[in-house]
Biopython code that builds the backbone (N, CA, C, O; Angstrom):
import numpy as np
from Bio.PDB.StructureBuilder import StructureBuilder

atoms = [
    (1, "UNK", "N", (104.323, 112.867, 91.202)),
    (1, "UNK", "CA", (103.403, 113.451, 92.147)),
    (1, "UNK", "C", (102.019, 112.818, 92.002)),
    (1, "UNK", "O", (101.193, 112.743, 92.912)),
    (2, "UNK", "N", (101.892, 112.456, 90.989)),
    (2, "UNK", "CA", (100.451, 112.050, 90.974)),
    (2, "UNK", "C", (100.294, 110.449, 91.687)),
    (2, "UNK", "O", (99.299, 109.863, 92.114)),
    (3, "UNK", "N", (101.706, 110.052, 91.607)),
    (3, "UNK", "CA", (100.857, 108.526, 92.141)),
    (3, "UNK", "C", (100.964, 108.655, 93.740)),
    (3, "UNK", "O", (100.477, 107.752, 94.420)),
    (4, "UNK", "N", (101.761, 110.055, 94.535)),
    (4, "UNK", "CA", (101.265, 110.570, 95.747)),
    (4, "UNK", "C", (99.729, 110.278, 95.592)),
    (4, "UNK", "O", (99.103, 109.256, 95.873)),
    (5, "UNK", "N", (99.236, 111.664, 94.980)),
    (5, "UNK", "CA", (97.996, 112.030, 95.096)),
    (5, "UNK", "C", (97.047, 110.708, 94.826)),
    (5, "UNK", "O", (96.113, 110.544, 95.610)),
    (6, "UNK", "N", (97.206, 109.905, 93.927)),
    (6, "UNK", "CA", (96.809, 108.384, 94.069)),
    (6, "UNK", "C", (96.693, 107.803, 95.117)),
    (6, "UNK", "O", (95.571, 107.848, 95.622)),
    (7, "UNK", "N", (97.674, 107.116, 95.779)),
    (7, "UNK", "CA", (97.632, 106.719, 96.839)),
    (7, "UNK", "C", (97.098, 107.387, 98.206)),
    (7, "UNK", "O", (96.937, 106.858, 99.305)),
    (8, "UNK", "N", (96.921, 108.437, 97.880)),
    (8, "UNK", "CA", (96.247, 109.613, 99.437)),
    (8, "UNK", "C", (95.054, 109.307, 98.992)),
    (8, "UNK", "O", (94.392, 108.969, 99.973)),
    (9, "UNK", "N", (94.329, 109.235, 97.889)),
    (9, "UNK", "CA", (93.013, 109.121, 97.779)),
    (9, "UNK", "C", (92.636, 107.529, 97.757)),
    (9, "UNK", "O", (91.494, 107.234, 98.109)),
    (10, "UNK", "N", (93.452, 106.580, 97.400)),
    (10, "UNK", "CA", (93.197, 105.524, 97.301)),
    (10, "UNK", "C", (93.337, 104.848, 99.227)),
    (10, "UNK", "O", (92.903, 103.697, 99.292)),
    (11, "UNK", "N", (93.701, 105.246, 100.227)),
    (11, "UNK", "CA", (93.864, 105.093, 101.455)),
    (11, "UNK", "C", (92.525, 106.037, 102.485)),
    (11, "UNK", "O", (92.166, 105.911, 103.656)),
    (12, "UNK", "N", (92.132, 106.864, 101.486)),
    (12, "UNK", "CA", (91.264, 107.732, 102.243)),
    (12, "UNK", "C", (89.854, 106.643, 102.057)),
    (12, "UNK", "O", (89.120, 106.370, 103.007)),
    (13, "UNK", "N", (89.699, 106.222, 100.963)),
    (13, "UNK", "CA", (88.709, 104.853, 100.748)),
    (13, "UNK", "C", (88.709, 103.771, 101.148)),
    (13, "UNK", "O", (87.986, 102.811, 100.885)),
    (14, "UNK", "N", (89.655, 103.912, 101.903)),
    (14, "UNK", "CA", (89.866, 102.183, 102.928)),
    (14, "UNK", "C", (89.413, 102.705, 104.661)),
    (14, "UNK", "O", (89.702, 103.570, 105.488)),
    (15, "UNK", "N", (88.533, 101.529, 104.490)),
    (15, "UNK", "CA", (87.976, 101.239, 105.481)),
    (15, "UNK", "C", (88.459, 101.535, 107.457)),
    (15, "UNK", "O", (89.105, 100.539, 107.782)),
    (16, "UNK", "N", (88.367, 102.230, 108.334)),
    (16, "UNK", "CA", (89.389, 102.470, 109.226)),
    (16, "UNK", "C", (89.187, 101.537, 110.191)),
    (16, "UNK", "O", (88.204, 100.939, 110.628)),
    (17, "UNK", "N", (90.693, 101.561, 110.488)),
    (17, "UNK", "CA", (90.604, 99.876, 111.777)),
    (17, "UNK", "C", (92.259, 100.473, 111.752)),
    (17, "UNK", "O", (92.825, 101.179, 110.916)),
    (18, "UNK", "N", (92.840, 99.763, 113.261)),
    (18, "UNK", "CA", (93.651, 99.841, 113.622)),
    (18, "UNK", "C", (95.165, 99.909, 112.371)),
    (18, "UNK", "O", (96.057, 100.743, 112.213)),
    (19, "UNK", "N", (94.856, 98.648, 111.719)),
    (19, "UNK", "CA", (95.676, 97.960, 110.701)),
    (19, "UNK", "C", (95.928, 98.999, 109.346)),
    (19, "UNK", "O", (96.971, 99.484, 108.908)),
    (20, "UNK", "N", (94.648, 99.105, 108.932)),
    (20, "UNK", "CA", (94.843, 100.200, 107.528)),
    (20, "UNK", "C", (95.306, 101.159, 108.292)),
    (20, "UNK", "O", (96.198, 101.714, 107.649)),
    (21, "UNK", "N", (95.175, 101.676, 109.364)),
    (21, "UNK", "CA", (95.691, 103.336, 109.562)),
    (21, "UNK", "C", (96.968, 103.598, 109.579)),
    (21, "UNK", "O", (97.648, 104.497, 109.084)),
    (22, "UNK", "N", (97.341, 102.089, 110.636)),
    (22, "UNK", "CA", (98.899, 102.135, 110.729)),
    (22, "UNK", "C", (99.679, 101.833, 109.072)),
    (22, "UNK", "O", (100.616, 102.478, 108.601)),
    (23, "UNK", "N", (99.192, 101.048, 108.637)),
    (23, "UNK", "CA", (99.606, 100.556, 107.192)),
    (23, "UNK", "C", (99.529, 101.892, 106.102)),
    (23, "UNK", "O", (100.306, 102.311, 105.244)),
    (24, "UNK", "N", (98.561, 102.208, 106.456)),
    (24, "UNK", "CA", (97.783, 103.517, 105.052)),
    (24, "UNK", "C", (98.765, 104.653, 105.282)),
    (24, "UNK", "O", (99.207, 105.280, 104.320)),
    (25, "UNK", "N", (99.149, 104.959, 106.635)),
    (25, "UNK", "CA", (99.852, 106.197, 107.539)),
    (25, "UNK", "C", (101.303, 105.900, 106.044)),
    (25, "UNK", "O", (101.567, 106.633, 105.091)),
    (26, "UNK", "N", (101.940, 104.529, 106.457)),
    (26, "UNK", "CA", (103.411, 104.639, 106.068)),
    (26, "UNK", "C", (103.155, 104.840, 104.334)),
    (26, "UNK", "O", (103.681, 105.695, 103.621)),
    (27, "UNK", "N", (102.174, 103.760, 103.920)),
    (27, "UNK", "CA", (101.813, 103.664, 102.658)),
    (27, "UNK", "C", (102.211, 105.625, 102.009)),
    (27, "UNK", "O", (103.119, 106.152, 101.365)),
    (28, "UNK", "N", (101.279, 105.966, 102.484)),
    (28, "UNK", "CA", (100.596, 107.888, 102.402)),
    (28, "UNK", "C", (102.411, 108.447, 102.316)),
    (28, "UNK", "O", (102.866, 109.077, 101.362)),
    (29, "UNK", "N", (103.175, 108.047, 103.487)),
    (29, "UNK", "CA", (104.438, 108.931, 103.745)),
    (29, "UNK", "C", (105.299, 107.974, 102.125)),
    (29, "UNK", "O", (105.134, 108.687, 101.135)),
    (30, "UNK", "N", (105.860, 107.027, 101.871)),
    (30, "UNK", "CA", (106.569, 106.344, 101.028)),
    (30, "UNK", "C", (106.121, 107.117, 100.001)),
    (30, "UNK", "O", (106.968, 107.930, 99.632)),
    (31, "UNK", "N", (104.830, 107.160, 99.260)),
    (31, "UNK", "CA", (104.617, 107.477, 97.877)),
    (31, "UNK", "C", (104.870, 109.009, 97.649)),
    (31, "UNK", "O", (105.437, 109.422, 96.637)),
    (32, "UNK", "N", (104.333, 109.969, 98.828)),
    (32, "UNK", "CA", (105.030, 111.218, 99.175)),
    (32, "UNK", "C", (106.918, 111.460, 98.689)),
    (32, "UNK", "O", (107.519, 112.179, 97.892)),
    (33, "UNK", "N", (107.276, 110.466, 99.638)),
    (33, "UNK", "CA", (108.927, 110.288, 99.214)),
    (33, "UNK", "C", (109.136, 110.336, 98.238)),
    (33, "UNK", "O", (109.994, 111.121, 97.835)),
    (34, "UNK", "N", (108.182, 109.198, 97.068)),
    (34, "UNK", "CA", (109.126, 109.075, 95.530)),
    (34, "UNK", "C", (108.868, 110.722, 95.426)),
    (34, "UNK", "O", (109.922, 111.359, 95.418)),
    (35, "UNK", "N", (107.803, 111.422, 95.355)),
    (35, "UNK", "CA", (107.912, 112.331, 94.520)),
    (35, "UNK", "C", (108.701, 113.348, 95.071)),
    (35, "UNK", "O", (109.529, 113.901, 94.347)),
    (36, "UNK", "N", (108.559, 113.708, 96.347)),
    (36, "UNK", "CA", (109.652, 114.577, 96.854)),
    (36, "UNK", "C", (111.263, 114.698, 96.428)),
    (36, "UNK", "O", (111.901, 115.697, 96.095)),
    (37, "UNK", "N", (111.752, 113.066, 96.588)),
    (37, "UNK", "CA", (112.639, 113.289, 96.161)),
    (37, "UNK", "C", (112.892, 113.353, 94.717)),
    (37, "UNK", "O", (114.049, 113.595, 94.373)),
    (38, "UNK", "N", (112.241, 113.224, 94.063)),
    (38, "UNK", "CA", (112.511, 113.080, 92.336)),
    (38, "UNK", "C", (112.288, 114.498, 92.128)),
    (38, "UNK", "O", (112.470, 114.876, 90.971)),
    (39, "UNK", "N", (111.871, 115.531, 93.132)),
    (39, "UNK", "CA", (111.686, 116.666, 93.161)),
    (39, "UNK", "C", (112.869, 117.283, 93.428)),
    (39, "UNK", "O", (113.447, 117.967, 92.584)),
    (40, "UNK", "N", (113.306, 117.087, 94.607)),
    (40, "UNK", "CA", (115.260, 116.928, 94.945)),
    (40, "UNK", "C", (116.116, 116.314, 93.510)),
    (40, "UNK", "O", (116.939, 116.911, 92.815)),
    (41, "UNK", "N", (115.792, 115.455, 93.423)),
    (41, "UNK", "CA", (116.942, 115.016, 91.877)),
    (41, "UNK", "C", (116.989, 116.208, 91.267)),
    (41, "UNK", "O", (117.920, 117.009, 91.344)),
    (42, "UNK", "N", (115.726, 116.367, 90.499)),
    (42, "UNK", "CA", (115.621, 117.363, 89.691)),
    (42, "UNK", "C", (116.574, 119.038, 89.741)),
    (42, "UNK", "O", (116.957, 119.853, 88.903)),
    (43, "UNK", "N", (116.623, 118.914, 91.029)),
    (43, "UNK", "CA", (117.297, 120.240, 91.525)),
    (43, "UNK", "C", (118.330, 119.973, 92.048)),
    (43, "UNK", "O", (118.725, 120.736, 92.930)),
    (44, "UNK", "N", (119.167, 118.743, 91.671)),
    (44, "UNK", "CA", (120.611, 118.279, 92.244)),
    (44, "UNK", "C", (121.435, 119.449, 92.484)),
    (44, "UNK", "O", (121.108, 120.475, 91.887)),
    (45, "UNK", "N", (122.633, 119.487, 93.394)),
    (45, "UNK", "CA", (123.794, 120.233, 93.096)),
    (45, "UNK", "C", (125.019, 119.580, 92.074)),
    (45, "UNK", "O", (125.543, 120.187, 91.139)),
    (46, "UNK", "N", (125.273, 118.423, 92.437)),
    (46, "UNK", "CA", (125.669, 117.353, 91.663)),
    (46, "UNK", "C", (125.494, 116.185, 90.998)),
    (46, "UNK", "O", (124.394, 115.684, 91.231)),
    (47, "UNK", "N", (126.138, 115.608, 90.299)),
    (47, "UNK", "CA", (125.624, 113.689, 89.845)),
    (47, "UNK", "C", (125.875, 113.097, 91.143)),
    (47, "UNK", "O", (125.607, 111.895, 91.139)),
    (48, "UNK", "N", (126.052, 113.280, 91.606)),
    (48, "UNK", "CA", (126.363, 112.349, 92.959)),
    (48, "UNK", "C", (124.968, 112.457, 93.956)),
    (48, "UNK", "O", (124.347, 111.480, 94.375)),
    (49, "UNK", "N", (124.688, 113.671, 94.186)),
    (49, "UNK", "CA", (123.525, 114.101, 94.847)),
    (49, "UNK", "C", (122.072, 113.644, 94.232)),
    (49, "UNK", "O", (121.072, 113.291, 94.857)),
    (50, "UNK", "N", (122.303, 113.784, 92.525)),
    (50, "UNK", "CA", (121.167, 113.140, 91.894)),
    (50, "UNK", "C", (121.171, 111.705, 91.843)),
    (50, "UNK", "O", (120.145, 111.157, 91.440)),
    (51, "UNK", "N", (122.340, 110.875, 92.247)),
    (51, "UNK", "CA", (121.929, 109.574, 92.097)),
    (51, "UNK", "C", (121.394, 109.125, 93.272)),
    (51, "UNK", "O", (120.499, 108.280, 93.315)),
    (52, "UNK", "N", (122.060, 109.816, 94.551)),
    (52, "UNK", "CA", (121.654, 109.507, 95.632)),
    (52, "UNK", "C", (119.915, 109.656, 95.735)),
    (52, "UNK", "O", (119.305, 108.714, 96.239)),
    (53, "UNK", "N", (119.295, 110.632, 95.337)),
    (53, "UNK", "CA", (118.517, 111.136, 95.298)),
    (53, "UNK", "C", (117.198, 109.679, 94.491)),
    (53, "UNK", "O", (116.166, 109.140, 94.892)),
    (54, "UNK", "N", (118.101, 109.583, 93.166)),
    (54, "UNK", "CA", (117.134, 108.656, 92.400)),
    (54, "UNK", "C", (117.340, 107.350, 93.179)),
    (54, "UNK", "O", (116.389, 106.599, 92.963)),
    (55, "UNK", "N", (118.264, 106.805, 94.025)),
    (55, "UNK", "CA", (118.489, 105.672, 94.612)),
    (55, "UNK", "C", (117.005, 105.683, 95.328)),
    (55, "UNK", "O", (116.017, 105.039, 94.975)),
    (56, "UNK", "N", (117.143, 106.705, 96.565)),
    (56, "UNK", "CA", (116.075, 107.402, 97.493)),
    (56, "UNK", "C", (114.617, 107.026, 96.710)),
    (56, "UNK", "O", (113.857, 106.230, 97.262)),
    (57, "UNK", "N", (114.296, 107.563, 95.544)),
    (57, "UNK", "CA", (113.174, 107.273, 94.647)),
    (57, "UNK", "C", (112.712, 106.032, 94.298)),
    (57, "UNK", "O", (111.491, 105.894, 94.370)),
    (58, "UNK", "N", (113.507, 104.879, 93.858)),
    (58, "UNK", "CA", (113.561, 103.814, 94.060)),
    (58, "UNK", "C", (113.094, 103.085, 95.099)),
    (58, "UNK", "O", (111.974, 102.585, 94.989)),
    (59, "UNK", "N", (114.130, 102.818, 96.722)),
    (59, "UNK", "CA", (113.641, 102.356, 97.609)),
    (59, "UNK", "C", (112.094, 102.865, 97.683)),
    (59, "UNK", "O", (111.255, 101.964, 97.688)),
    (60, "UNK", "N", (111.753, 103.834, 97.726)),
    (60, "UNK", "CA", (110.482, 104.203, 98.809)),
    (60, "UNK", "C", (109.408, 103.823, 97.911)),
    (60, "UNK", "O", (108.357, 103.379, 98.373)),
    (61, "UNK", "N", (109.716, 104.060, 95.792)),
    (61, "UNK", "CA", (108.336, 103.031, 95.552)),
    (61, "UNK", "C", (108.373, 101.559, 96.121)),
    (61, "UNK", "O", (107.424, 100.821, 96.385)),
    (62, "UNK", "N", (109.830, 101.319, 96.245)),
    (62, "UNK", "CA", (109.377, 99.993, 96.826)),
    (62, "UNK", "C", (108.933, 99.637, 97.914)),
    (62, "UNK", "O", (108.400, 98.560, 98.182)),
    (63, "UNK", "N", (109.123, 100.484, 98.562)),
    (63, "UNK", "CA", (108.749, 100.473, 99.714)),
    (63, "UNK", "C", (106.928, 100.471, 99.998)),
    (63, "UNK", "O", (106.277, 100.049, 100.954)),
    (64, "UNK", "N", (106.512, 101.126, 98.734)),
    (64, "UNK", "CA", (105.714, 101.402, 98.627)),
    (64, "UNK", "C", (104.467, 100.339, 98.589)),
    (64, "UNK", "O", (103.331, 100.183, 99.036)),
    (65, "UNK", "N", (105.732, 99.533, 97.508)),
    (65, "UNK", "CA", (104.869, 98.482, 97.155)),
    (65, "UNK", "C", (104.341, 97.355, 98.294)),
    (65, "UNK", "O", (103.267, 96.753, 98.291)),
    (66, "UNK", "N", (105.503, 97.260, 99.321)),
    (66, "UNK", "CA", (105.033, 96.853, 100.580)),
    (66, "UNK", "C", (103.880, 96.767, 100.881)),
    (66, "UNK", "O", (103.038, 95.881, 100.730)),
    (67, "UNK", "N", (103.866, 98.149, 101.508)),
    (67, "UNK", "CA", (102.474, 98.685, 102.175)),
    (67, "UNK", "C", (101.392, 97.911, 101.270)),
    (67, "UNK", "O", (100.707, 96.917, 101.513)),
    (68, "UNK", "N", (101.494, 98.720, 100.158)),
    (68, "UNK", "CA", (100.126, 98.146, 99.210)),
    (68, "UNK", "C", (99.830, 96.615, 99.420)),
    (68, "UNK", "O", (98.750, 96.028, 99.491)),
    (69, "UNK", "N", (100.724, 96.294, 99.473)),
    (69, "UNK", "CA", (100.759, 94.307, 99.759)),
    (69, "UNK", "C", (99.672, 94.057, 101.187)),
    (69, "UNK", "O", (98.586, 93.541, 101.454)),
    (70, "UNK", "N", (100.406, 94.547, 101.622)),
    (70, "UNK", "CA", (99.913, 94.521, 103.308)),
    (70, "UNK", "C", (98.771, 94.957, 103.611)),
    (70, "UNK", "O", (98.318, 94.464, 104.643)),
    (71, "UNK", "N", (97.864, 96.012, 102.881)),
    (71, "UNK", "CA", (96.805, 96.615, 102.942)),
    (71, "UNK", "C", (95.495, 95.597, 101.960)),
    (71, "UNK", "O", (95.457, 95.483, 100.735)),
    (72, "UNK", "N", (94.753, 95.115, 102.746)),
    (72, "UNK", "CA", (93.715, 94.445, 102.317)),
    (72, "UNK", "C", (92.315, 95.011, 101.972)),
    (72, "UNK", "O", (91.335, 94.796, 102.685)),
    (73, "UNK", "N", (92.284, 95.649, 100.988)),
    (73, "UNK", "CA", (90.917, 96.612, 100.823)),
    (73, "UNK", "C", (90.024, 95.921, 100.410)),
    (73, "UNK", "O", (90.346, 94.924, 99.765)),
    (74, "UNK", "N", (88.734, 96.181, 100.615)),
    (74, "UNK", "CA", (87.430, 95.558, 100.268)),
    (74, "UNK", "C", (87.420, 95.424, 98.554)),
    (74, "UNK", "O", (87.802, 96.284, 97.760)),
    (75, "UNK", "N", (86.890, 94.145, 98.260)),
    (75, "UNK", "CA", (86.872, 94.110, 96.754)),
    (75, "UNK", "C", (86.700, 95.338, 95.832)),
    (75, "UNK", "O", (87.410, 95.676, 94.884)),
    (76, "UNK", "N", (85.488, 95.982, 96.377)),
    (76, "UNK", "CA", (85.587, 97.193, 94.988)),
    (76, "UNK", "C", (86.780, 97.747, 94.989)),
    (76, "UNK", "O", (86.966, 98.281, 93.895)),
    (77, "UNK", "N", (87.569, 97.858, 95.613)),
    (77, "UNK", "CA", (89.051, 98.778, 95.992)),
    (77, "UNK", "C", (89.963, 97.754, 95.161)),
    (77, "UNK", "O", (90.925, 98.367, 94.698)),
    (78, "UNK", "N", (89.976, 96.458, 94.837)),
    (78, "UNK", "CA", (91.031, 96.064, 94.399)),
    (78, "UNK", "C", (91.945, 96.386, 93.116)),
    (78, "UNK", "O", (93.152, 96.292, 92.890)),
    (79, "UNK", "N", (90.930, 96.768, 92.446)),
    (79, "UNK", "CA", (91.444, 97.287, 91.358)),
    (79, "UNK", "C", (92.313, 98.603, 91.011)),
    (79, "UNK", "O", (93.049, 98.851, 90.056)),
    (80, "UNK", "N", (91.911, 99.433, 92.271)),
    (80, "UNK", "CA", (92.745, 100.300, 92.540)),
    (80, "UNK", "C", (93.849, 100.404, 92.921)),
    (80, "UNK", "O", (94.751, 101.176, 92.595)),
    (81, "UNK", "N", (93.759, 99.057, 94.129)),
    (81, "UNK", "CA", (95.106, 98.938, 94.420)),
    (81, "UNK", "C", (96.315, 98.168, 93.605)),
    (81, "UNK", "O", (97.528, 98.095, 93.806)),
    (82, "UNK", "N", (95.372, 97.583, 92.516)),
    (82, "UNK", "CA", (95.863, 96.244, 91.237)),
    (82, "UNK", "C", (96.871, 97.446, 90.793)),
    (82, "UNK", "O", (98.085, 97.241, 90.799)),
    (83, "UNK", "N", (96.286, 98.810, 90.374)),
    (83, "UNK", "CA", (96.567, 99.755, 89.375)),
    (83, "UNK", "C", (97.681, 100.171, 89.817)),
    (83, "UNK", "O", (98.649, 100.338, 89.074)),
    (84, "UNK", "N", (97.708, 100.486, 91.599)),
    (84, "UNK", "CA", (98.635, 101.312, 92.461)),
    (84, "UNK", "C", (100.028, 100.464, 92.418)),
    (84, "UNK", "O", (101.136, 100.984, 92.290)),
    (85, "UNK", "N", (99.841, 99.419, 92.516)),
    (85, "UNK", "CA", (101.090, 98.427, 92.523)),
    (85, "UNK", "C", (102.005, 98.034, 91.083)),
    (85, "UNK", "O", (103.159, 97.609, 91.030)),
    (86, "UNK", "N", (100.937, 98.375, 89.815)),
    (86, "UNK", "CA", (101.616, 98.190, 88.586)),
    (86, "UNK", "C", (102.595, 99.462, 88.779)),
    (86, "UNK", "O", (103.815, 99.296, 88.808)),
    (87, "UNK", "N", (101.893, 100.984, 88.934)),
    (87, "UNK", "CA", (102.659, 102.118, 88.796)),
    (87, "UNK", "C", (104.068, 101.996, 89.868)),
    (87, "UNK", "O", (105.150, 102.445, 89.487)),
    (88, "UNK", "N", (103.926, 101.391, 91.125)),
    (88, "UNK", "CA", (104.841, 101.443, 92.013)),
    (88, "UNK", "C", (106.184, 100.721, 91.681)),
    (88, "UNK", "O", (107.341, 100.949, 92.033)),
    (89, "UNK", "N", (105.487, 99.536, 90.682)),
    (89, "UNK", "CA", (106.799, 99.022, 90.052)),
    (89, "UNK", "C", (107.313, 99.532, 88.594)),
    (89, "UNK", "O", (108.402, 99.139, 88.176)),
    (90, "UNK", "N", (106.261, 100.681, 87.604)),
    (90, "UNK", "CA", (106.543, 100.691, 86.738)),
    (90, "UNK", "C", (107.573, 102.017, 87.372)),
    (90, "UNK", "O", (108.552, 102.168, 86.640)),
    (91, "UNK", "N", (107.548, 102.934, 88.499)),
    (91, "UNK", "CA", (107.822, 103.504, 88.375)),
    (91, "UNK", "C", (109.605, 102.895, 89.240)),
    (91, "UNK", "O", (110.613, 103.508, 88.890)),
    (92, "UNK", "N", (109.748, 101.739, 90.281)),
    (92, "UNK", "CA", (110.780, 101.117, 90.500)),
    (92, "UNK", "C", (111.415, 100.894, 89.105)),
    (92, "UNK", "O", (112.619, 101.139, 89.024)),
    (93, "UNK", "N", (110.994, 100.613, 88.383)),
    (93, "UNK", "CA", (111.716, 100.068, 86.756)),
    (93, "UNK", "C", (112.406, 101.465, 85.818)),
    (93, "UNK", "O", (113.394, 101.546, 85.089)),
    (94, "UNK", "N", (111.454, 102.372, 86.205)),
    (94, "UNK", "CA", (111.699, 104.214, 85.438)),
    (94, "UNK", "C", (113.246, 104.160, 86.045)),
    (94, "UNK", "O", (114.185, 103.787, 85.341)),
    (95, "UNK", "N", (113.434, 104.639, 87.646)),
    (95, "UNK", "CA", (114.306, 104.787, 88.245)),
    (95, "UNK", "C", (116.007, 104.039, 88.160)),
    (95, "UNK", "O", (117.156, 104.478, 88.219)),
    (96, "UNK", "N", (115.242, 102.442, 87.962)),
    (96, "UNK", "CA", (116.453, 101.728, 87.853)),
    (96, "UNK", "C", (116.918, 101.891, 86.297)),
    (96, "UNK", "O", (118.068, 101.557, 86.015)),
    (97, "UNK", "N", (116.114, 102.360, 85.352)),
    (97, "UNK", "CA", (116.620, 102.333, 84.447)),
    (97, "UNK", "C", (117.681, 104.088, 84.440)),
    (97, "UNK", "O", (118.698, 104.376, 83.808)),
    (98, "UNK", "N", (117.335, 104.431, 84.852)),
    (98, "UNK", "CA", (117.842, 106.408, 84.953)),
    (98, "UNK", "C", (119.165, 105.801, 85.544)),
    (98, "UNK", "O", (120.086, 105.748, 84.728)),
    (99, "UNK", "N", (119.412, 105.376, 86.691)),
    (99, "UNK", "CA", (120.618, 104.869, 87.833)),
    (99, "UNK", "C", (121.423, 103.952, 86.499)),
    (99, "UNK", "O", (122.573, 104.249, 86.178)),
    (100, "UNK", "N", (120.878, 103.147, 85.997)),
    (100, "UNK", "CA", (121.711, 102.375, 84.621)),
    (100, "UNK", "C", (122.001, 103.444, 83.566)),
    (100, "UNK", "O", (123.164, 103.424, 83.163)),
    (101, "UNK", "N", (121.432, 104.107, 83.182)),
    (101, "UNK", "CA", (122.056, 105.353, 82.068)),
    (101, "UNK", "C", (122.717, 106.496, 82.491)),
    (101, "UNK", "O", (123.307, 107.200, 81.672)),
    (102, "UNK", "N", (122.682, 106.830, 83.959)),
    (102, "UNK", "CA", (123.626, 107.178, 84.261)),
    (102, "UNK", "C", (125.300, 106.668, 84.847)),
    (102, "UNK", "O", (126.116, 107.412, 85.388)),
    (103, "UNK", "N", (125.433, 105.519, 84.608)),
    (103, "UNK", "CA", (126.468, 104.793, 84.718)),
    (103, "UNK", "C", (126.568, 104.097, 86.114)),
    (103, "UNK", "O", (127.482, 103.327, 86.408)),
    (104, "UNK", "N", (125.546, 104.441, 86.941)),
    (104, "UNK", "CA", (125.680, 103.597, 87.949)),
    (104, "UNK", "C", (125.136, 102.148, 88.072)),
    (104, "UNK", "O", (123.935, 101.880, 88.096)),
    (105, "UNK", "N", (126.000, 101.370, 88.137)),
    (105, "UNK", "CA", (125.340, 100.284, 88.173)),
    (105, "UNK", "C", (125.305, 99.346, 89.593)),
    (105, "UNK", "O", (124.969, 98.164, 89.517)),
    (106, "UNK", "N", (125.577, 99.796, 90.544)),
    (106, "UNK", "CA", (125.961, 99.610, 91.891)),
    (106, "UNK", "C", (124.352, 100.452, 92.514)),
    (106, "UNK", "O", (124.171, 101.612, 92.885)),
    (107, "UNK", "N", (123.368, 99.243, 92.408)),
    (107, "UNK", "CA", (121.868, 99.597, 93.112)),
    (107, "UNK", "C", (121.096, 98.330, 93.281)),
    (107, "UNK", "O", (119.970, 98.354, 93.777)),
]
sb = StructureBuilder()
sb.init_structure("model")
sb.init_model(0)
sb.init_chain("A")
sb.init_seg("    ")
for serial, (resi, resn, name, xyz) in enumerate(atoms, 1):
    if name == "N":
        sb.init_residue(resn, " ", resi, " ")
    sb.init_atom(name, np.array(xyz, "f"), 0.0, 1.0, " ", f" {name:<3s}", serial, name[0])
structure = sb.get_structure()
């Protein structure tokens, strides 16, 4: 949840123009996703439902990481976004490792 709340504040500091809004909009919804659904895992009915779930968690930091790519913030911002993109993959790496200890290796 927090690298939601990261990224909502780190998009609210970018500059508005056509480009960041549309970009910042999907950016804002993806990082929402990881945590939602890792919120869903958590409360699986089954292993099946939780992998689906952590799969779900996966794509959308990556997805995430997209956006962040695509979003060009004014220098003082870079570092924020330097920070936003380590977590988006540290947290792609959390996930794939959970999907590997749970025996799936088909991701």
């Amino acid at each position: 949840m927090l690298f939601a709340r990261e990224t909502n504040a780190f998009v609210r500091r970018l500059p508005k123009d056509v480009t960041v809004s549309e970009n910042g909009r999907q950016l804002v919804r993806s990082a929402g996703s990881v945590a939602a659904n890792y919120i869903e895992a958590n409360e699986a009915l089954s292993k099946k439902d939780f992998i689906m779930r952590i799969k779900i968690c996966r794509k959308e930091a990556k997805e995430s990481r997209l956006w962040l790519n695509l979003l060009q913030p004014p220098i003082q911002e870079m570092t924020y976004k330097d920070r936003l993109l380590d977590e988006a993959t540290q947290l792609m790496k959390i996930f794939g490792a959970i999907l590997t200890k749970t025996g799936n290796t088909k991701f």
